[in-house]
C-alpha positions in Angstrom: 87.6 115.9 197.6 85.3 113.3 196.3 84.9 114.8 193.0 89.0 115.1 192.5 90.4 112.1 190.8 92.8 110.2 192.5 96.7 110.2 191.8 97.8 107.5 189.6 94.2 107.3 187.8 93.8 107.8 183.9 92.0 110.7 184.8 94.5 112.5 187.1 97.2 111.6 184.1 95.3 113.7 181.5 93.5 116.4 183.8 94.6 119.6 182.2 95.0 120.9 186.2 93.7 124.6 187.1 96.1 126.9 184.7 97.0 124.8 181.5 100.4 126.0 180.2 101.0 128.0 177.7 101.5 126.4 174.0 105.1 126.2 173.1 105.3 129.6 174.5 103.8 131.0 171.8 101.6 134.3 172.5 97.6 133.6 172.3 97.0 136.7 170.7 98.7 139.0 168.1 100.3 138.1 164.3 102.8 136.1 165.7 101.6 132.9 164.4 103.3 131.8 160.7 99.5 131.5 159.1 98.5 134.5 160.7 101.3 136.9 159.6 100.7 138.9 156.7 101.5 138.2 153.0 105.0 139.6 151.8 104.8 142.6 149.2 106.3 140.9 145.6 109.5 144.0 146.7 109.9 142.2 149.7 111.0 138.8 148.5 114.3 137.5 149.2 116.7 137.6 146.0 117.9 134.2 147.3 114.7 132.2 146.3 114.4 132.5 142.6 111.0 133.2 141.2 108.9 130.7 140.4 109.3 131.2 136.6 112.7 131.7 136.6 112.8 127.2 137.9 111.4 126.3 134.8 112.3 124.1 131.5 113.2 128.1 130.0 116.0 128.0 132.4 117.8 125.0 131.0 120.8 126.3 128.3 120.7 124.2 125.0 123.6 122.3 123.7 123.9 125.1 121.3 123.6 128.1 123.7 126.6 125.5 126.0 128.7 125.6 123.2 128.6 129.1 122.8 128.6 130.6 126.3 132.3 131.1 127.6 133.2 128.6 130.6 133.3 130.9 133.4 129.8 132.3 131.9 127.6 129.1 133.7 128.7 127.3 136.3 128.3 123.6 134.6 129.8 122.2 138.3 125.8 122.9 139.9 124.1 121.3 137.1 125.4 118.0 136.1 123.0 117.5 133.0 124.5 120.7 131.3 128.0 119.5 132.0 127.2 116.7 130.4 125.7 118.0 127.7 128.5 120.6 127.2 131.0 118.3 127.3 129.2 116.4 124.6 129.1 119.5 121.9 132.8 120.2 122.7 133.4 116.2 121.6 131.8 116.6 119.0 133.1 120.2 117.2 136.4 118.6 118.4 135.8 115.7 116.2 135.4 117.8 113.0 138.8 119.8 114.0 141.0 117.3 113.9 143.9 116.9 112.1 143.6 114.2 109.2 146.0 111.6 109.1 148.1 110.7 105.5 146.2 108.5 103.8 147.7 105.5 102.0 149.3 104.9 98.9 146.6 102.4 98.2 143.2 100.9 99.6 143.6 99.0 102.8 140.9 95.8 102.2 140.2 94.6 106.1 138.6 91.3 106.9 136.9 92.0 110.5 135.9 88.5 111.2 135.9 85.7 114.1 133.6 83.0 114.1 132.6 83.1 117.3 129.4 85.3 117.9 129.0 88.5 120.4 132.6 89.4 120.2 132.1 92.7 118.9 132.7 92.3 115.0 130.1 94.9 113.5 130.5 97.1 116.8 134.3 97.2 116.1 133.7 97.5 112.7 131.6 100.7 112.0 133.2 102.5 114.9 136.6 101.8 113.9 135.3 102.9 110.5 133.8 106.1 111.9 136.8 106.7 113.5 139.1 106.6 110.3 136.6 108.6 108.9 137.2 111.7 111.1 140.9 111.1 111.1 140.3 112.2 107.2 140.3 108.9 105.5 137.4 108.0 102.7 136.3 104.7 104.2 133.9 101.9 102.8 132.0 99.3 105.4 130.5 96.2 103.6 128.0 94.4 105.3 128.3 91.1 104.7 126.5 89.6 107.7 122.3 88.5 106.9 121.3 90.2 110.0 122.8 94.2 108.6 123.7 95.2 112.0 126.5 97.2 110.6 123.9 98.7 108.1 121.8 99.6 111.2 124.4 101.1 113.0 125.7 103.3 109.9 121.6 104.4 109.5 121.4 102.7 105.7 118.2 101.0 104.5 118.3 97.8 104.4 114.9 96.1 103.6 114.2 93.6 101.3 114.4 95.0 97.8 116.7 97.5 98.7 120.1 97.2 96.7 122.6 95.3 99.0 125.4 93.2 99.0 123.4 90.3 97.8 123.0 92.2 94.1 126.5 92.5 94.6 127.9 89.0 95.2 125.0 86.5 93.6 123.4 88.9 90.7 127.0 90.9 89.4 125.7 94.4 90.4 128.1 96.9 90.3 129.4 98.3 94.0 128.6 101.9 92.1 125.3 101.1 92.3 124.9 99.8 95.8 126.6 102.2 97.8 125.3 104.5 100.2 126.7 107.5 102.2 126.3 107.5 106.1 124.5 110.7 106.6 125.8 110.9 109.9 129.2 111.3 109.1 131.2 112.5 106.5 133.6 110.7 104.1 132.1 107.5 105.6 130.3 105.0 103.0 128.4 101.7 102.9 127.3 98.5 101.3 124.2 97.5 103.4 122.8 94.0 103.6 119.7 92.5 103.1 118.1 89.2 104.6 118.3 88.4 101.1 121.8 87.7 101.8 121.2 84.9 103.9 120.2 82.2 101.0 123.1 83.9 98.9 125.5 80.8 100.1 123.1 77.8 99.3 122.8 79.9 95.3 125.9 80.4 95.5 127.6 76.5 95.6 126.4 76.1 91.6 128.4 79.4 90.8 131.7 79.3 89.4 134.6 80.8 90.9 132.2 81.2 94.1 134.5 82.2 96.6 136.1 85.2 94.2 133.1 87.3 93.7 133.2 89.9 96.3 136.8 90.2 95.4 135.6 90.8 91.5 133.0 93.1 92.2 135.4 95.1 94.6 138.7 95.5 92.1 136.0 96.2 89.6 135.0 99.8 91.6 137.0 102.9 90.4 137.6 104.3 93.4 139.3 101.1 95.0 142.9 100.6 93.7 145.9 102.9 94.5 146.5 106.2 94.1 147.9 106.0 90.4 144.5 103.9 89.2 142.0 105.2 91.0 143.3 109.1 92.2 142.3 111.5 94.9 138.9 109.7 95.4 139.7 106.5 96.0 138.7 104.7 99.4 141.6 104.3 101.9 139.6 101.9 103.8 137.2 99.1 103.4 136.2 96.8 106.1 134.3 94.2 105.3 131.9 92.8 108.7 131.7 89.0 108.0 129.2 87.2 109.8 129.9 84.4 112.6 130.7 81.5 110.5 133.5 80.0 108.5 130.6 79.9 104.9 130.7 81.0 101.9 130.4 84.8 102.7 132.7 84.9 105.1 135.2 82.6 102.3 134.6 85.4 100.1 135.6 88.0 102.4 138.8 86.3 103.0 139.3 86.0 99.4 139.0 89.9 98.5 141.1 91.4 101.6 144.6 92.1 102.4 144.6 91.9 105.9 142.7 90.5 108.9 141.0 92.6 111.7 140.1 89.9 114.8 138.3 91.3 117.6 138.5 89.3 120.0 136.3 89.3 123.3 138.6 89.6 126.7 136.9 86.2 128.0 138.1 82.1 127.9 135.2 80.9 125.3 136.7 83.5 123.0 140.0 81.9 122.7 138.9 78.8 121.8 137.6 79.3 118.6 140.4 81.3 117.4 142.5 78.1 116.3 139.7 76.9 113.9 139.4 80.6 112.2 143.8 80.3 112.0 143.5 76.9 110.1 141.0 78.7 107.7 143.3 81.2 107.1 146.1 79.4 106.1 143.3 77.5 104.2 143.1 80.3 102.1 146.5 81.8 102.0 147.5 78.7 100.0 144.4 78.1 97.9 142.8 81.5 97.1 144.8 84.7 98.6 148.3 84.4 99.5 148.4 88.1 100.5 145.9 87.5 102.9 148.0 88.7 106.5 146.3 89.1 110.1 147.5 92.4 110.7 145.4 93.8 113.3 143.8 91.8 116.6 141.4 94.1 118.8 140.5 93.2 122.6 136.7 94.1 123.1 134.4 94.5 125.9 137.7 94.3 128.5 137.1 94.9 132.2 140.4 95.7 133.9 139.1 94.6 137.4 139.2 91.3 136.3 141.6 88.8 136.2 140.1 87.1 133.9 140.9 89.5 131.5 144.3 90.4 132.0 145.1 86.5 131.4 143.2 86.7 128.5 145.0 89.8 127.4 148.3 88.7 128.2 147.9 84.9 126.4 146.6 86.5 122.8 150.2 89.2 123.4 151.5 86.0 123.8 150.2 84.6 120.7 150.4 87.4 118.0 152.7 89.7 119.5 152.7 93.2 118.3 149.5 92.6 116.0 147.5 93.0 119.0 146.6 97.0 119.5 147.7 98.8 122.7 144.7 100.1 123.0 141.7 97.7 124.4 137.8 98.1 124.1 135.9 98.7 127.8 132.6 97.2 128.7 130.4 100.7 127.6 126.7 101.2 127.4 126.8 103.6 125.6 128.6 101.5 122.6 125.4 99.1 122.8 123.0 102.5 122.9 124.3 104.1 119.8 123.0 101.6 117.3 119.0 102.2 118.5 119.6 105.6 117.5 121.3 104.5 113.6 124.6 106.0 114.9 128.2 105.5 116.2 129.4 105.7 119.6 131.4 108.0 117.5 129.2 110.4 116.9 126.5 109.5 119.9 128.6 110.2 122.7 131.5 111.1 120.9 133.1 111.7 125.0 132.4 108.3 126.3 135.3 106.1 127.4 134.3 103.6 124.5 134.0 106.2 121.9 137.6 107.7 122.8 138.9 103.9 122.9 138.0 103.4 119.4 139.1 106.5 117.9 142.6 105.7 119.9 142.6 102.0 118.1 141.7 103.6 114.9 144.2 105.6 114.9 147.0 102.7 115.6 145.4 100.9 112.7 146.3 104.0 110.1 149.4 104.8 112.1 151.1 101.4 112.0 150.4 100.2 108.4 150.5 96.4 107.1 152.1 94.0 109.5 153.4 90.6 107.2 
């Protein structure tokens, strides 16, 4: 009795007693245990686990093998990567299906300008642009802005020396010269810029007749007139992205078009500037282009959660009336993604919200015509 510890003690808590019980029931001898069964035969496998091989990167279908491959032949629901993906290649060979719109009698010059900066100029631009473009049109972008974000977007060199829209409006090149095709999409063309373009305005206050010379170098291309002078080639389209001031270049953009694309951003600050770029346009109407109309106003980057931009919305309706498109721009990454690959949303993620938005507003644009 002496050597048995006493109840309550450490010892007597942790004294395995006289028979220790069995481990979870488990049998002490046999090939029970998991690590001591035997390794299954490669027959023996259960056809639910896949192999091993069959799990890798050769399992994944390509975009082209998605576009070919039936719907009920892969269940896109399980993976959502390949949805994606297959949703992307049916945008896009939808895009080259379908059916082009009439074109019009003549070119259609656009002015896509606001003063104000981040508003989505060049964004609206070259997608509305690539959108026109794959509603059939033959469309021509010029980039007018020093920075040739739109000549980024449309993947055109645009280095110093390259031929740009400063040969174009300081030196008298011809447009035939300059202009480049967007190799991403068809029937779409453009006039890049250069940051040679950014002293163009200071060279060009000696010049004479300095706010006409895009407008010269554009009536002086073949293919820009109507269908009588310049035929089956001519460009339906040309959009000209101006950059964020009220200069010189921006002067000479109002000059040479025939109407006036204004994106305007769906926030307060946006609004304010827009009285400022109206004075300059009657400016202009009375000194240098009375055919000069603002026939197209574009709400960009519009959150519908907001309030803040539905009164936005609902004061510019208020203001212009039925120059403002039905359809509005949404807030989409995928719009700000596409120009670090030298593409369009367009042609991107042709099945993004933004990309669908801007074919829709493209389409009201060649729908509608010239509003006085």
């Amino acid at each position: 009795m002496a050597d048995e510890p006493r109840r309550g003690s450490p010892a007597a808590e942790f004294s395995p007693g006289e028979t220790p019980p069995p481990e979870r029931d488990y049998p002490q001898e046999g090939g029970s245990y998991p690590q001591n069964r035997p390794s299954p035969e490669p027959g023996d496998v259960s056809r639910e686990t896949p192999p091993v091989a069959a799990v890798g990167p050769a399992s994944v279908p390509t975009a082209a093998a998605l576009a070919e491959a039936p719907l009920d032949g892969y269940d896109i629901e399980s993976t959502p990567l390949a949805k994606a993906a297959q949703h992307t290649v049916f945008a896009r060979s939808e895009s080259r299906q379908r059916p082009a719109l009439p074109r019009p009698l003549a070119t259609r010059i656009m002015v896509v300008a606001n003063q104000k900066g981040g508003v989505g100029k060049t964004t609206s631009t070259v997608n509305v642009a690539a959108a026109l473009a794959q509603l059939g049109q033959r469309v021509l972008v010029v980039d007018l802005d020093p920075q040739g974000n739109a000549s980024t977007a449309l993947g055109a060199d645009h280095h110093r020396g390259v031929p740009s829209t400063y040969d174009a409006v300081v030196e008298g090149r011809p447009l035939t010269e300059i202009i480049r095709p967007c190799e991403e999409q068809e029937n779409l063309y453009v006039v890049p810029a250069t940051i040679d373009l950014a002293g163009a305005e200071i060279e060009l206050v000696s010049v004479v007749a300095r706010e006409t010379r895009l407008r010269k170098a554009l009536m002086a291309h073949p293919q820009i007139g109507t269908a009588d002078e310049a035929g089956e080639e001519r460009f339906d389209y040309v959009l000209i992205d101006c950059p964020p001031s009220l200069g010189l270049l921006t002067l000479n953009a109002l000059a040479a078009g025939d109407e006036m694309f204004i994106p305007i951003q769906a926030e307060y600050y946006a609004l304010e500037g827009l009285a400022q770029l109206l004075e300059t346009v009657d400016m202009v109407r009375a000194a240098l282009n009375p055919h000069l109309a603002v026939s197209t106003v574009l709400l960009t980057m519009y959150d519908a959660r907001t309030r803040l931009a539905a009164g936005v919305a609902d004061e510019v309706r208020a203001h212009f009336g039925d120059q403002v498109l039905r359809t509005n721009i949404p807030r989409s990454v995928r719009v700000s993604e596409a120009p670090s690959y030298g593409q369009t949303v367009l042609t991107y993620d042709p099945g993004s919200p933004g990309a669908l938005s801007y074919f829709e507003a493209a389409r009201e644009i060649a729908t509608r015509g010239v509003r006085p």
